[in-house]
C-alpha positions as CSV (number, residue, x, y, z in Angstrom):
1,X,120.0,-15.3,-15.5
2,X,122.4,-17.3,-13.2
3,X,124.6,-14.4,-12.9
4,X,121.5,-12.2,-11.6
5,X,120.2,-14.3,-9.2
6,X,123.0,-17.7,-8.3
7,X,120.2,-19.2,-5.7
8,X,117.4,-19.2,-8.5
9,X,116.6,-22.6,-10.6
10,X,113.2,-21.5,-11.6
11,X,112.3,-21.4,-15.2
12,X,116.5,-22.8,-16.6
13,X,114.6,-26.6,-17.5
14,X,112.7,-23.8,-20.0
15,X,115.6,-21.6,-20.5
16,X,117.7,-24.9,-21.5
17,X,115.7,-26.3,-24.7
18,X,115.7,-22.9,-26.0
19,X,119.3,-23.4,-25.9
20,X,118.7,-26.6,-26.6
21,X,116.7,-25.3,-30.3
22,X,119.3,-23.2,-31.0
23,X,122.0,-26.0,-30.5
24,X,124.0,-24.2,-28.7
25,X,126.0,-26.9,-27.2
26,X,128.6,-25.2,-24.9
27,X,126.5,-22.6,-23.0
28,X,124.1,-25.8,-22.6
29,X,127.2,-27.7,-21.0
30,X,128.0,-24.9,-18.9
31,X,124.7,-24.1,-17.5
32,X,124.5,-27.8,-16.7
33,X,127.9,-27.7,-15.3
34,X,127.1,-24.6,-12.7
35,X,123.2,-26.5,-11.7
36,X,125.4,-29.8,-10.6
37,X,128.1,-27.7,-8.8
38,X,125.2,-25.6,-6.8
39,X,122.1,-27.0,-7.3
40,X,122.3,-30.8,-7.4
41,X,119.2,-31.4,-5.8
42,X,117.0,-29.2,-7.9
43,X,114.5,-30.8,-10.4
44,X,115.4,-28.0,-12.9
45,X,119.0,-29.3,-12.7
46,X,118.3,-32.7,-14.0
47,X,116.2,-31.2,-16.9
48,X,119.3,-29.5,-17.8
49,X,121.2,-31.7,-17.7
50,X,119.3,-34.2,-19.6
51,X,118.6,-31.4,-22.2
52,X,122.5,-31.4,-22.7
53,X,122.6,-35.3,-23.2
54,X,119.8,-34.7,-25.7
55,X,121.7,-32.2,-27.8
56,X,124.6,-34.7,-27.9
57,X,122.1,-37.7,-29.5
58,X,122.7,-39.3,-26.0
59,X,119.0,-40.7,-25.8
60,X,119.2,-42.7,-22.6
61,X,121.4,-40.9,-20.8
62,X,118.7,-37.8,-21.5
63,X,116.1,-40.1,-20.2
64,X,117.6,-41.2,-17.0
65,X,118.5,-37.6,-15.9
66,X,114.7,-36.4,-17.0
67,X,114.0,-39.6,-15.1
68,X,115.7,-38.4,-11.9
69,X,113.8,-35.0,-12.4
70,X,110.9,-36.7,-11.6
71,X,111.7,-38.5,-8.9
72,X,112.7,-35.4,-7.0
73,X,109.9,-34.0,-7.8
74,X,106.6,-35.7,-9.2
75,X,104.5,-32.8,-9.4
76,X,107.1,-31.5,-12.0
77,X,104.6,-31.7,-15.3
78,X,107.8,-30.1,-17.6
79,X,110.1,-33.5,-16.7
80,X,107.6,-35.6,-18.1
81,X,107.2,-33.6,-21.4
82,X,111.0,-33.9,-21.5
83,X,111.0,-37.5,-20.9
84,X,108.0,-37.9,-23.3
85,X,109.5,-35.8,-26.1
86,X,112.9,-38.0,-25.7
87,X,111.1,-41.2,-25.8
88,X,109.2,-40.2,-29.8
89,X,112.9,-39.8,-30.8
90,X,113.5,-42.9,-29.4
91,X,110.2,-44.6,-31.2
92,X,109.2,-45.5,-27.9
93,X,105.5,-43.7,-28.4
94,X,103.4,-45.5,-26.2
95,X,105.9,-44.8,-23.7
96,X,105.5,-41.0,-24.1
97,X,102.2,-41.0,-23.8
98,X,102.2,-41.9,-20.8
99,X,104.9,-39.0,-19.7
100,X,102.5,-37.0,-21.4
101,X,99.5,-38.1,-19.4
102,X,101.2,-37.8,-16.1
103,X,102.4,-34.3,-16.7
104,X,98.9,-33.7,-17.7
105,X,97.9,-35.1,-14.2
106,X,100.5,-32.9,-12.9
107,X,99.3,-29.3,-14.7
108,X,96.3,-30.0,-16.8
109,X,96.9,-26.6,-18.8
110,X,100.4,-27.5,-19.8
111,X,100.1,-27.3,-23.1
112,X,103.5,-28.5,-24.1
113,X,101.9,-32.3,-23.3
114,X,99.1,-31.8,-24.9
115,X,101.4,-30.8,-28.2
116,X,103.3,-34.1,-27.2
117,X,99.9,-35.8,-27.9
118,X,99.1,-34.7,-30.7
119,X,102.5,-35.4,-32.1
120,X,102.3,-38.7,-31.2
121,X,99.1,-39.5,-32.8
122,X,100.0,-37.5,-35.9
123,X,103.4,-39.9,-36.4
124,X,100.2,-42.9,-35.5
125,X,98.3,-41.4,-38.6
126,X,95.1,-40.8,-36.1
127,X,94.7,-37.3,-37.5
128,X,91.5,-36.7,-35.9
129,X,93.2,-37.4,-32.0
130,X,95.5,-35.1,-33.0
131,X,93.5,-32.4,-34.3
132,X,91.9,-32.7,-31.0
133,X,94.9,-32.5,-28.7
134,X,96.9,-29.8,-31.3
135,X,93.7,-27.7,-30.2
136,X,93.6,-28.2,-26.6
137,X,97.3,-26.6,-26.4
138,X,96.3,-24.1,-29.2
139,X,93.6,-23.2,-26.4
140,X,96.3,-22.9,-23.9
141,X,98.6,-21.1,-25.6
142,X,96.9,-19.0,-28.1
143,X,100.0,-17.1,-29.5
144,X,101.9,-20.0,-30.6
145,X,103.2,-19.9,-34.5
146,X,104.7,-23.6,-34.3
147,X,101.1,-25.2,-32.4
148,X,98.7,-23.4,-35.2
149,X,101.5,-25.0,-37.1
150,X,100.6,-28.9,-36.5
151,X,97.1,-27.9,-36.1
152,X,96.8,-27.4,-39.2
153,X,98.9,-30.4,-40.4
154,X,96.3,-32.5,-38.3
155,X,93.7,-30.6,-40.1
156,X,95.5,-31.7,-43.7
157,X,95.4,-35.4,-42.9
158,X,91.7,-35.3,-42.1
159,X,91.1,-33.4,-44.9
160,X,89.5,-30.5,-43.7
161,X,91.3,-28.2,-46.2
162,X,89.9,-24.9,-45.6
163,X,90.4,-25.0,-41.3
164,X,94.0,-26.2,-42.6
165,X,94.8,-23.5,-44.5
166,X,93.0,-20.7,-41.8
167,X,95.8,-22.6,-39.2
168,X,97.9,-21.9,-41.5
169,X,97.6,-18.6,-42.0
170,X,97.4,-18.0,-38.1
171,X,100.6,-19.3,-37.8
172,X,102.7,-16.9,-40.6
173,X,100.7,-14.0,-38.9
174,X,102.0,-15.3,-35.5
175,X,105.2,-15.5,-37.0
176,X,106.4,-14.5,-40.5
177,X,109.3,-16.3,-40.6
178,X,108.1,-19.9,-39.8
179,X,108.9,-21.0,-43.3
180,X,107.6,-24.8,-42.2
181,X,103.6,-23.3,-42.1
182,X,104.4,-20.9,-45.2
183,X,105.9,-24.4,-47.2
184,X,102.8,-27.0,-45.9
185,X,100.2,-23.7,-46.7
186,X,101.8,-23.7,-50.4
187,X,102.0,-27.3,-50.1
188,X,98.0,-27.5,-49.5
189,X,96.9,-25.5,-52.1
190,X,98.9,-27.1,-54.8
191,X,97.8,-30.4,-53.5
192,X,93.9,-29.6,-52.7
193,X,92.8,-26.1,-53.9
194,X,94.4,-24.8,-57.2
195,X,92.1,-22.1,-57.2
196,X,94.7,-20.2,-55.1
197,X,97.6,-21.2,-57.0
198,X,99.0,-17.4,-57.2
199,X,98.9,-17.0,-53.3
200,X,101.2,-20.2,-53.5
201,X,103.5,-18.7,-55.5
202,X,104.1,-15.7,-53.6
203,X,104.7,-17.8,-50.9
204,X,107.0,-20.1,-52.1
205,X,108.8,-17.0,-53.9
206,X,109.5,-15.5,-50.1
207,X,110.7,-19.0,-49.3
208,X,113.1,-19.2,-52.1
209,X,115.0,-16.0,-51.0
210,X,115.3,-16.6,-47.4
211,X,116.2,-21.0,-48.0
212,X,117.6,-20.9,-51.1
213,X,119.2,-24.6,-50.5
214,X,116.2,-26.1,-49.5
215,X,115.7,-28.3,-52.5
216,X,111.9,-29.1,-51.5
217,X,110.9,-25.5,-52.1
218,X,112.0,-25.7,-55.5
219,X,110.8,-29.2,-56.5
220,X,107.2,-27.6,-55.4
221,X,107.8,-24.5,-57.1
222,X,108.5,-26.8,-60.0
223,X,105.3,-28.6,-59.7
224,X,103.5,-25.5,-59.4
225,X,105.0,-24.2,-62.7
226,X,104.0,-27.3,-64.6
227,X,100.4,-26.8,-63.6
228,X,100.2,-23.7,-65.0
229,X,101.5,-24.9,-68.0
230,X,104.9,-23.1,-67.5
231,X,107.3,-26.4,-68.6
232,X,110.0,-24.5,-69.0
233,X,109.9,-22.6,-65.6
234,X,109.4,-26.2,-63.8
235,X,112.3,-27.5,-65.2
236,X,114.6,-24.6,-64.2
237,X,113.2,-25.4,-60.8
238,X,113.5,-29.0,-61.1
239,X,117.1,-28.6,-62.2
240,X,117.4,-26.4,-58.8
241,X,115.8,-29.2,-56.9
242,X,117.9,-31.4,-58.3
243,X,121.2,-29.4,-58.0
244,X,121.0,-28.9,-53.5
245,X,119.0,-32.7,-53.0
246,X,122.1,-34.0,-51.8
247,X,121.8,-38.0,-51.1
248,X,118.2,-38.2,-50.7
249,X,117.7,-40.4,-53.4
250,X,114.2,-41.2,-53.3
251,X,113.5,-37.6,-53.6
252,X,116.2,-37.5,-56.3
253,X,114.1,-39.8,-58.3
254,X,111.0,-37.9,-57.5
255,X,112.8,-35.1,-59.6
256,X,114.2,-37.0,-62.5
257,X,110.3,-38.4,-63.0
258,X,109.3,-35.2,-63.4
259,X,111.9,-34.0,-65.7
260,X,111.5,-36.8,-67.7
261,X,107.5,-36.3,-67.9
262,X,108.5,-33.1,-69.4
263,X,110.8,-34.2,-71.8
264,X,108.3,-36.7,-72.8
265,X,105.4,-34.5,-73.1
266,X,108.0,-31.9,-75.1
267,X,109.3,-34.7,-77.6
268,X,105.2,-36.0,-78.0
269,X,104.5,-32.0,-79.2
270,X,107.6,-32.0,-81.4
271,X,106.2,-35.6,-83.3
272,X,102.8,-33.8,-83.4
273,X,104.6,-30.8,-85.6
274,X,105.9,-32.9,-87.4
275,X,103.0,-35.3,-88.6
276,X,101.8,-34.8,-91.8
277,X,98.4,-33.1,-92.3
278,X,96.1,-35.6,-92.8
279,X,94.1,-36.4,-96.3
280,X,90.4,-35.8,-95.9
């Protein structure tokens, strides 16, 4: 893009936290390298830069230069979203939501504030506010996997299970290969509708072969097998979980619970064999 057009800044604050998602640290740091040497001035060149602090779990530094940013230029709605998104990591959430506010001010339909919002008040547990702001930049930005994503995890916590799942589904049509909505739609019908307990284990079958080391996938595959009555299944799949949890130990205790309530519930059927038939 730089090598294309050297006077154009336009569009590399975007450009940058793609690289930025794909952790791609060193053609981040030279970007941000080139804006400074030849654009210094530029609003877009502090987003950069900033978005390279970011990547490097520099938190204030990131801030400041997003900071700056705005100061050059205050109309520039994207700065704030970057400030705002930098400030959640930071806790600091009444702090983003006023970044997110102004660069609504700034560009009403900039939808990647109103996501900020309704992140904000999802990590606040005010699942309605966030339903409501997930769907404003759903509005805005109709072809967006990861938004129908969150909608529908803002849908989940104010239990409206069915307009959940529908966001759900919107999303892995948008995009087939975002294995977060396919895991929280399987999630959602093993938690609230087991009526569609076959759809969730296609899904989580799909998710198995293209994660295999995510150990969440198989702890829910596990769960799913023991509702269907399949205890040997769940604790092949338990054993899975257990096998790539790493040091999470709260979830590693999640898993040994659930062995052991099937070791428990297999030793109570072995006493019931062997109990004598009773006199009547």
């Amino acid at each position: 893009m730089c090598a294309a057009d050297p006077e154009r800044t336009e569009g590399l604050e975007i450009y940058s936290t793609v690289l930025w998602h794909l952790k791609r640290e060193t053609e981040l740091g030279m970007l941000a390298k080139s804006l400074l040497a030849n654009h210094r001035l530029a609003p877009e060149t502090s987003c950069v830069v900033g978005n390279c602090f970011s990547l490097q779990k520099d938190p204030m530094a990131a801030t400041r230069f997003f900071e700056r940013s705005i100061q050059i230029d205050p109309r520039f709605a994207y700065a704030y979203t970057l400030c705002g998104h930098e400030l959640i990591a930071c806790d600091e959430l009444d702090k983003a939501v006023l970044k997110f506010l102004m660069a609504i001010e700034a560009d009403p339909l900039h939808y990647n504030a109103w996501y900020g919002l309704g992140l904000v008040k999802y990590r606040q547990g005010s699942y309605k506010a966030a339903a409501q702001h997930f769907a404003r930049a759903v509005s805005i930005n109709p072809r967006s996997s990861v938004l129908y994503c969150f909608a529908g995890m803002a849908l989940s916590g104010c239990n409206m299970t069915l307009e959940a799942m529908a966001h759900y589904e919107r999303s892995i049509k948008l995009d087939p290969k975002n294995n977060m909505a396919a895991f929280k739609l399987a999630n959602l019908i093993i938690e609230k509708d087991r009526k569609y307990l076959n759809m969730a284990e296609e899904i989580l079958s799909g998710l198995v072969q293209r994660v295999p080391n995510e150990p969440q996938i198989w702890f829910l595959l596990g769960r799913l097998k023991l509702l269907t009555g399949d205890r040997k299944a769940a604790l092949v799949h338990f054993t899975w979980a257990l096998d790539h949890s790493g040091k999470d130990l709260s979830f590693v205790k999640s898993i040994i619970d659930q062995i052991d309530t099937i070791a428990e519930s297999d030793d109570s059927d072995d006493n019931d064999g062997d109990a004598p038939p009773s006199s009547s």
